[in-house]
N, C-alpha and C positions, 0 to 999 in steps of 0.2 A: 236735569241737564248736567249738573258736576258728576253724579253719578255715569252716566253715558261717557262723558270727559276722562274718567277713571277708566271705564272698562276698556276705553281707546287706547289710553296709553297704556295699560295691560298689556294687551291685546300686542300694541307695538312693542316692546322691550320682549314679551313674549318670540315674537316674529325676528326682531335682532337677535334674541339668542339662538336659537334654534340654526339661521344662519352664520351664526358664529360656530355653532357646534359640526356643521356640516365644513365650513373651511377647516376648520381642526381635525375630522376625521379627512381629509381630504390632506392635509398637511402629513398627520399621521403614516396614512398608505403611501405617500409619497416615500419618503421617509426609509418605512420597511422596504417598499421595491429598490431603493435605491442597495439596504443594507446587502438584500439578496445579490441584486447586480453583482456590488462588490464582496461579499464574499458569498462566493457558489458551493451548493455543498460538494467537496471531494472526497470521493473515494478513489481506493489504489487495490487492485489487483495483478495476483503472479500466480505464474505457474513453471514450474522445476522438472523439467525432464532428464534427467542426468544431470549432462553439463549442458543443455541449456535451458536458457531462461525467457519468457516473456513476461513482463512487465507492462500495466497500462495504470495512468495516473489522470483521472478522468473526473470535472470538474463540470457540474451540473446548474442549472439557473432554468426551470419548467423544463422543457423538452429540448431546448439548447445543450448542447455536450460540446465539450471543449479538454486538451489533456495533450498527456504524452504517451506515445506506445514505443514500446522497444521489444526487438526480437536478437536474443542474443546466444546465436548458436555457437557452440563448438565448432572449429574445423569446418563449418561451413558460412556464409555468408550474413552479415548480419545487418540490420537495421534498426533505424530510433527516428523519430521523428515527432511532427506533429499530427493530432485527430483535431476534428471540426466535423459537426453533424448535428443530427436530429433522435431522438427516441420517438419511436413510432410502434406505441401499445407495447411488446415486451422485449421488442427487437432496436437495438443500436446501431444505425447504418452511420458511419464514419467516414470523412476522407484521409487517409493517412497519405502527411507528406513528409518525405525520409528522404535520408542520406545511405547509398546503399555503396561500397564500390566507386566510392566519391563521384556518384551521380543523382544528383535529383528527380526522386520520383513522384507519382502522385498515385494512388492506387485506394478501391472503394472496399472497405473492410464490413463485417458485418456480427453482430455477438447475437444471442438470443441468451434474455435475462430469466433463468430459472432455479429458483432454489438457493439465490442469493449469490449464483454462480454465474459467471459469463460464460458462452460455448459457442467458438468461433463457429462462421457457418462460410461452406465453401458450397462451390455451383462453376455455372460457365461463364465465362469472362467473355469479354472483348476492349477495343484500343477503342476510346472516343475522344477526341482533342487533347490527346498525346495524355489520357487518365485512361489506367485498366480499370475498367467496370463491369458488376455482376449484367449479365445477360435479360436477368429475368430475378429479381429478389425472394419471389414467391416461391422460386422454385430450389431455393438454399437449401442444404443438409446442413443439419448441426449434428455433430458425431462427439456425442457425450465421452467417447473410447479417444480422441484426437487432443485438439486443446480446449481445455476448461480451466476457464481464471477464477481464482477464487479469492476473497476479501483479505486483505493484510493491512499491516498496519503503516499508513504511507510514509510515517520515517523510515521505514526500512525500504521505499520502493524507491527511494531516490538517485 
């Protein structure tokens, strides 16, 4: 009987730890997801065409993308604003919203991630609830000859 009494409370302390270890790895993940939440990893890429410049400062947390894009032309029109988006397999669909002209705009951007490089992808557009949006996503060209951002180092991208 004291035997059987022992292997019980074994048994129990056994079953309390085991659920202790599962709150603690559960505390744990907590924990780390939050760390990610708050710091997503960033990366910054540019690219230099003469005099001008595109700049994106683009902050990641799983497939969440979040940043800045800035378009900074010469003698012609330029933009900076904010992206919000998804990565969907090797491709970056973004919403950039900018200051262009002192008017706010909203407009659906697109990169395709190859070789550590970004490579904008253009296609046909249309107006939908006052956002320019791709047509048809599937149907984008990425023109490795156009713009291709490539990794820097984000104190310089600021």
């Amino acid at each position: 009987m004291r035997n059987t009494f022992l292997i019980l409370l074994a048994a129990a302390g056994l079953f309390a730890s085991c659920q202790q270890n599962k709150q603690a790895k559960k505390t744990i993940d907590s924990v780390a997801e939050n760390v990610v939440k708050e710091n997503p990893q960033q990366t910054c890429y540019m690219q230099t065409m003469g005099r001008d410049t595109i700049s994106l400062v683009l902050n990641q947390v799983g497939d969440d993308l979040s940043g800045m894009l800035a378009y900074d032309n010469f003698e012609k029109d330029s933009s900076s604003g904010e992206v919000k988006g998804k990565m969907m397999g090797d491709t970056l669909v973004l919403e950039y919203t900018f200051q262009s002209e002192g008017m706010l705009s909203k407009s659906q951007v697109a990169f395709l991630r190859k070789d550590n490089r970004l490579i904008q992808g253009f296609g046909d557009i249309e107006e939908k609830d006052g956002k320019v949006m791709f047509k048809n996503l599937k149907t984008l060209k990425y023109d490795e000859q156009s713009v291709v951002l490539t990794p820097t180092d984000c104190s310089s991208s600021r």
